[in-house]
N, C-alpha and C positions, 0 to 999 in steps of 0.2 A: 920495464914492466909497468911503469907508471903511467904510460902513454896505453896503456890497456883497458878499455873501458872497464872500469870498477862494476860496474853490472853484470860485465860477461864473467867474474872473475868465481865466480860460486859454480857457473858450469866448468868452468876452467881446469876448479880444482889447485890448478898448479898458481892459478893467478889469484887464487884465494888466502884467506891467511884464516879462514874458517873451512868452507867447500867446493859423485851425481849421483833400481829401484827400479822410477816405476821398468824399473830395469825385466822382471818377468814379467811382466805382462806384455810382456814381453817380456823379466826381471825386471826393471827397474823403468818420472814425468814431472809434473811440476812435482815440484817438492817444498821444502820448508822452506821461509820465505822472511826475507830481515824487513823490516817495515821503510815503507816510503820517509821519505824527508816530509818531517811534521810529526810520526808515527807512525805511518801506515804500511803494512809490509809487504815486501816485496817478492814476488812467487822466484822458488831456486830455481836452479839451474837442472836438464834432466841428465840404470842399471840396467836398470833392467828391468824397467820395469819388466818383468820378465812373465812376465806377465801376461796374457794370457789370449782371440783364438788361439792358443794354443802355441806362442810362437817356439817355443824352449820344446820343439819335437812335438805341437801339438796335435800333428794327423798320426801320430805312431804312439800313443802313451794309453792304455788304459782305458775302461768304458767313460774316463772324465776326461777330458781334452783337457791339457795344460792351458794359463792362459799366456799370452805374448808379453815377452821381455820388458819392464818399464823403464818407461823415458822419462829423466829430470826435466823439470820446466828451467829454462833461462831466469836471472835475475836482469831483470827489465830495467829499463833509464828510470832514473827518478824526474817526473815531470816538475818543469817548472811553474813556477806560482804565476798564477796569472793577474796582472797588474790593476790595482784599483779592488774595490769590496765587488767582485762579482759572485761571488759563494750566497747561496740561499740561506745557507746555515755556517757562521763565523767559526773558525778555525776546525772545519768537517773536515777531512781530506778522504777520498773513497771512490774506487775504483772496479771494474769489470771485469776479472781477467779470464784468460778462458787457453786451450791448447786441440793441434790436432795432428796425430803422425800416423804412419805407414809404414812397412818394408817390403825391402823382394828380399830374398833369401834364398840361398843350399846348402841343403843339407844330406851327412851321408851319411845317415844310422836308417838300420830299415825300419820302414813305414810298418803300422800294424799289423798287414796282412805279412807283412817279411816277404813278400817277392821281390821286393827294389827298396832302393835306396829313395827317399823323400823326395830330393831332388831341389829344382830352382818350384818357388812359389812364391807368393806375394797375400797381407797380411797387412789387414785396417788393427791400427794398435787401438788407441782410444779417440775422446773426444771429451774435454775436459774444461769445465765450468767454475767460477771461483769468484770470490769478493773477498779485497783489502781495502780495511779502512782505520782512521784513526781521529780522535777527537781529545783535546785538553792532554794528551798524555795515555788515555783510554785506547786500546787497541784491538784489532778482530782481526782474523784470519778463517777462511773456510776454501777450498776444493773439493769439488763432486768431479769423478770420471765412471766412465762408462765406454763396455768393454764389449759391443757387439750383443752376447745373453748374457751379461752380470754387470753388475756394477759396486762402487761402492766410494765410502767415504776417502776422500785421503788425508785429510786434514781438518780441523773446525775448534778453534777458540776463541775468546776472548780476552784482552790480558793489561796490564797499565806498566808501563816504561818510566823512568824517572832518567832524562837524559842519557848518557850511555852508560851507567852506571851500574842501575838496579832495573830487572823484568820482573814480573810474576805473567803465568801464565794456565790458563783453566782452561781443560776440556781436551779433544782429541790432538796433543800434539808429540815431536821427535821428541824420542827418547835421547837423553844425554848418554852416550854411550861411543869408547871409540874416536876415530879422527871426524870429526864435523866440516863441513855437512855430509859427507861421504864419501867413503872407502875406498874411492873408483876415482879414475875416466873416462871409462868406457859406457855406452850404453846397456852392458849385463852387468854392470857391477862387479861384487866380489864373492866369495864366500862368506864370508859375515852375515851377508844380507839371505844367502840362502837358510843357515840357522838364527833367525829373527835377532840377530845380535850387529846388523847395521843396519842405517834406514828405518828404525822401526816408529810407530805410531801409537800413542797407547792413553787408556781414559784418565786424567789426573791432576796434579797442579804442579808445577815448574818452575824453582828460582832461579835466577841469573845474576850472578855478582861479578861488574868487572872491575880492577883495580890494579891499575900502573899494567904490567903484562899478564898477570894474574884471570885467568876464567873460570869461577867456581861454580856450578852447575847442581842442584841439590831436586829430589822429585820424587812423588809417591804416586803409584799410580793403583787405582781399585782395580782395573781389570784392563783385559786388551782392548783395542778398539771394536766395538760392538760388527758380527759378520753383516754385510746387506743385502742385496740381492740374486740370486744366482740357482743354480743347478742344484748345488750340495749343502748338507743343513749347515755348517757352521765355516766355508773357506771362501764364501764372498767377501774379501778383506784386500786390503793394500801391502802391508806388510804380513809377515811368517811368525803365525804365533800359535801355541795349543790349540787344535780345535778337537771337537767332539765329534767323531766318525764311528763307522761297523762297517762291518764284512759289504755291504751292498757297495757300498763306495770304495773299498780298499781291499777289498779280497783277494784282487788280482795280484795284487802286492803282499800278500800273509797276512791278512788281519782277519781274525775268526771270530772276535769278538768287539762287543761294543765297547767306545775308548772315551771314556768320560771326564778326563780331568782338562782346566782351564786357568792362566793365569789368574793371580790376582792379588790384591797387598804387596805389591813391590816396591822398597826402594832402592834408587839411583840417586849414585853421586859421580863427581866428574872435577877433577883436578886438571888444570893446564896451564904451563906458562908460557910463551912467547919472548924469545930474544930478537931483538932488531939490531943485523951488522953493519959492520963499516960497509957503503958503499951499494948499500938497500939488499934487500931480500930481509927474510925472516925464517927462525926455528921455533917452530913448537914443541912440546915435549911433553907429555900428559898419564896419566891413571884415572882411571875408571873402574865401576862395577856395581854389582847390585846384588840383592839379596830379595827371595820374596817368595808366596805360596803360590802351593799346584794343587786348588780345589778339587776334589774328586766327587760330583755330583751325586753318583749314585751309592758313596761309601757314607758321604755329607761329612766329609775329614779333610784337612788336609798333606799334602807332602810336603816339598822345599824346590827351590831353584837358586845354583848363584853364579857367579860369572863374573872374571878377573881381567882386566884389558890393560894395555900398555899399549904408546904409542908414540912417533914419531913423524912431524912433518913440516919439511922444509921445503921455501920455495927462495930460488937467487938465481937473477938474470935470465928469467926465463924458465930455467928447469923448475921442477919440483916433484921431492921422493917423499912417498911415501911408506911407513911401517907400521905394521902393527904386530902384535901377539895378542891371542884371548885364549883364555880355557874357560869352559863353561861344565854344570853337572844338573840335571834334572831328577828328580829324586822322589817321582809320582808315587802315589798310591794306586794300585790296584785292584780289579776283584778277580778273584780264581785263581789260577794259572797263570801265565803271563809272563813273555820274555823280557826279563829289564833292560835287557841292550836297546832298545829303540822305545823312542814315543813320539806322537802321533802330530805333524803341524801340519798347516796350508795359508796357502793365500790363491788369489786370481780362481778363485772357485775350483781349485783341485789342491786335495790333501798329499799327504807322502806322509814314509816312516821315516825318521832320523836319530842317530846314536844318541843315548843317552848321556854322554859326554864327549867332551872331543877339544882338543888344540887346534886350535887355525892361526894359520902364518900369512902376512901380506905382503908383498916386495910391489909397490908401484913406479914406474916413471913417468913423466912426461914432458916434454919441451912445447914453449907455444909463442908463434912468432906472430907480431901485428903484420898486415895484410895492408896495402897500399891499394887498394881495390874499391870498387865503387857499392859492389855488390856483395862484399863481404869483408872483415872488419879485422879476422885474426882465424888461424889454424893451430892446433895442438897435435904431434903426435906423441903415441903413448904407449906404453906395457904394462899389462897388469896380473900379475901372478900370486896365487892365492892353492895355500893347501889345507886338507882337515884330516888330523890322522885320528883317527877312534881306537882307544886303547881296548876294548871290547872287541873290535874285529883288525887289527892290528894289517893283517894284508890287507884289506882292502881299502886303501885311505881314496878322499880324493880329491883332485887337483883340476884347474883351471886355468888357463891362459888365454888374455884377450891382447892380440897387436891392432891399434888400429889410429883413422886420422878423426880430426873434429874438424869440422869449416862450417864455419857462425858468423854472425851478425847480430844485431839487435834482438830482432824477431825470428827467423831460422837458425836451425839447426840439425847439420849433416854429420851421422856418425854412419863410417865404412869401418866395421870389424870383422875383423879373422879372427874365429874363436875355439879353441879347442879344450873338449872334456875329457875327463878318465872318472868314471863313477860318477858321472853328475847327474843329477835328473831333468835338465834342459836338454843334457848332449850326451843323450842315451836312448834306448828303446825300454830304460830299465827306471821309467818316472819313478814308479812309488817305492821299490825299495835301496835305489843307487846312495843314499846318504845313509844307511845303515849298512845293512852286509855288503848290500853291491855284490861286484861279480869277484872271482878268485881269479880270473884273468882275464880282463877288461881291456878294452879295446878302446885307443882315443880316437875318439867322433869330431869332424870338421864342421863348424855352422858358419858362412859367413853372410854377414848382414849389411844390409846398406839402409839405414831409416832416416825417411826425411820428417821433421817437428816444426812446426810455426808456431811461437806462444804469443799470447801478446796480454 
């Protein structure tokens, strides 16, 4: 495992002993990002980004078209120091980074008109811009992508390191929550990240304590990451968080009324310890969760949110399993009438209903062998099975399975997935309301994808 470049090991996942989102926007692209040697951090590895035109069933979903599945960014070589004072500015270190991916895909849930099945099609994911840099100990992180009609932030702070010991960190960045960096292998990610509970993004400040195996993770955050450009008022976003919608944007889905509540005052903490065995590899073993308010704009009150996580991940001689458990409970206020079982998220500029509480289970594997190759450096294949049972709609739970291969290098990145849904809203004709009631007998939808990514 050690003969594995330490960079590719955050998309790896298995070869990580921390982490793939932009999984919709497809789910799940670059992502969160450890700093260069000197400081300066380095962009992750790519769920899904699931992200969005529409790939998660985007020509069949609703007057908003989903966006395409997102893709983790690779963690990149750390460059070496270039010999003699050649820096214009003594100990800058600061760099350009940027990504760009694609798929073909088929798919067999019917297309909106319902005469046919989607079918084989192909799908520009993003195109994604970003600066890391670091200075005395001083550190900055930022990504912009851009999604065809939407865009948005994926990341942006600034932050100060004290060797690997102590971070603090300000401004838009991952929430502590769950297995780090993420949930997955695969290019869609997991379940988690479909109810804003992996991958997530959010406005606030972030400590980091490491010590002996020990990772203590502590965070408040004022609100979700602000929405930015797009179709719909408030689901131009990266991650799956409350947004503010009505019946124009989600009718189609049972929404009759306007949905006004939004994070905000939350905190997060995150326990994790790491054992190293005889003969290498390593176990983590960790708890998580958060507590925090569901502003209701037009009540000007607020509710509650909290969310409980457990988790396990081990990686030796290659393999590496993944587990988690979370239960989560959203506890909005309302005006009128109004069904409590579900409340209202989005991201990739299209919103959905989702249970108002719910278990989710994660079973990951994957194996990843170095590659003797000119052209490519190392393969993973992987499984990754994830369910959400909602106590409130008790039949209807729903489940996800992604089988598939990784083939990387440095700068590329090939993910070939067979993906199958039951109630999902990427792998369904039933976007907005398949995370809430869903169907009483549901049919599993085949997507498979093949996406190619260059990060650099």
């Amino acid at each position: 495992m050690s003969a594995i470049p330490q960079r590719l090991a955050v998309a790896a996942a298995l070869v990580l002993a921390s982490r793939p989102g932009d999984a919709l926007a497809g789910p799940s692209p670059t992502d969160d990002r450890e700093p260069m040697e000197g400081g300066s951090e380095e962009p992750e590895a790519a769920p899904v980004e699931a992200p969005p035109e529409r790939v998660a069933g985007a020509d069949d979903v609703g007057p908003h078209k989903a966006p395409p599945i997102p893709v983790t960014t690779p963690q990149l070589a750390r460059q070496k120091e270039p010999e003699g004072d050649t820096k214009l500015i003594k100990d800058l270190e600061a760099r350009v980074t940027g990504s760009i991916s694609f798929s073909i895909f088929h798919k067999t849930w019917p297309n909106e008109q319902g005469d046919r099945a989607v079918g084989f099609g192909a799908n520009f994911d993003r195109i994604g811009v970003g600066l890391d840099g670091t200075y005395k100990g001083l550190l900055m992180s930022a990504d912009y992508r851009f999604f065809g009609k939407y865009a948005m932030l994926h990341h942006g702070y600034i932050g100060y390191r004290y060797k690997d010991i102590y971070e603090v960190d300000v401004g838009v960045h991952k929430v502590p929550l769950g297995i780090l960096p993420y949930t997955s292998h695969s290019w869609f990610l997991t379940l988690p990240y479909y109810v804003g509970m992996a991958d997530d993004y959010d406005l606030g400040i972030k400590q980091k304590l490491t010590l002996g195996g020990f990772d203590l993770q502590l965070a408040y955050y004022i609100i979700s990451e602000p929405a930015q450009f797009g179709a719909t008022g408030d689901s131009a976003r990266y991650s799956y968080d409350f947004v503010t919608t009505d019946a124009d944007e989600l009718g189609y889905a049972g929404v009759t009324s306007k949905q006004s509540n939004k994070e905000m005052h939350r905190a997060n903490g995150r326990l994790a310890y790491t054992f190293e065995h005889r003969g290498g590899g390593t176990t983590e073993i960790g708890g998580s969760g958060f507590y925090g308010g569901l502003y209701n704009t037009e009540l000007d009150s607020f509710g509650d949110q909290w969310a409980a996580v457990v988790h396990y991940n081990g990686n030796y001689k290659g393999f590496n399993l993944q587990v988690e458990g979370l239960y989560y409970h959203h506890r909005p206020l309302r005006e009128g009438v109004q069904d409590p079982r579900w409340v209202t998220m989005g991201a990739y500029d299209a919103p959905y209903r989702v249970a108002s509480r719910g278990l989710v289970v994660v079973g990951n594997i994957g194996y990843t062998l170095e590659l003797p190759w000119e052209a490519f450096d190392w393969v993973m294949f992987y499984n990754d099975y994830s369910f959400l049972f909602k106590p409130d709609y008790s039949s209807q739970s729903t489940h996800m399975n992604v089988t598939g291969i990784l083939l990387a290098n440095q700068y590329v990145y090939i993910f070939f997935d067979t993906a199958v849904g039951l109630n999902h809203p990427w792998f369904s004709p039933q976007y907005g309301q398949a995370l809430a009631e869903g169907e009483d007998d549901p049919k599993p939808w085949l997507w498979i994808n093949l996406n190619f990514g260059y990060y650099f």
